[in-house]
Phi, psi and omega in degrees: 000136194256147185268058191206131171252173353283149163302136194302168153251041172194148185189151184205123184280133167238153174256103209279146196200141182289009162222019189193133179235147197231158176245160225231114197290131193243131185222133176024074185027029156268171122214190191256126177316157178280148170290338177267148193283172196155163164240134186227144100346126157210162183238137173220127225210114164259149175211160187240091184277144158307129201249006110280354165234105161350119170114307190257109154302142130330278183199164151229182166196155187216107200248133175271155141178171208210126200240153164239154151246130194253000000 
C-alpha cells in the first residue's frame, strides 16, 4: 500500500519469468501468492494519469520484488 497523496489512479502488477510475463489480478491492493512452491518476480508499476487530458501521465513509479513460496 503506497502511504502517499495524491494516490496514483492506474496500476498493474505482472508476474514476471524469463520467457514470459503475466498480469496479475489485484483486488482492495491485494493479490494472492501462486500455491505451488517457487520463486516468482513481480513488477508493480504505478501512474498518476491526468484526469483531464487523455493519455498524459503525471509521474510514475515502478517497484520490483521477488517472493518464495515454500
Amino acid at each position: 500500500m503506497m502511504n502517499y497523496e495524491p494516490k496514483p489512479n492506474e496500476f498493474h502488477v505482472l508476474q514476471v519469468s524469463e520467457s514470459d510475463e503475466a498480469e496479475v489480478s489485484v483486488k482492495d491492493n491485494s493479490f494472492s501468492a501462486p500455491l505451488q512452491n517457487g520463486i516468482y518476480y513481480y513488477s508493480y508499476g504505478v501512474w498518476w494519469m491526468d484526469e483531464q487530458e487523455e493519455n498524459v501521465s503525471n509521474g510514475d513509479a515502478f517497484y520490483n520484488f521477488v517472493i518464495e513460496v515454500e
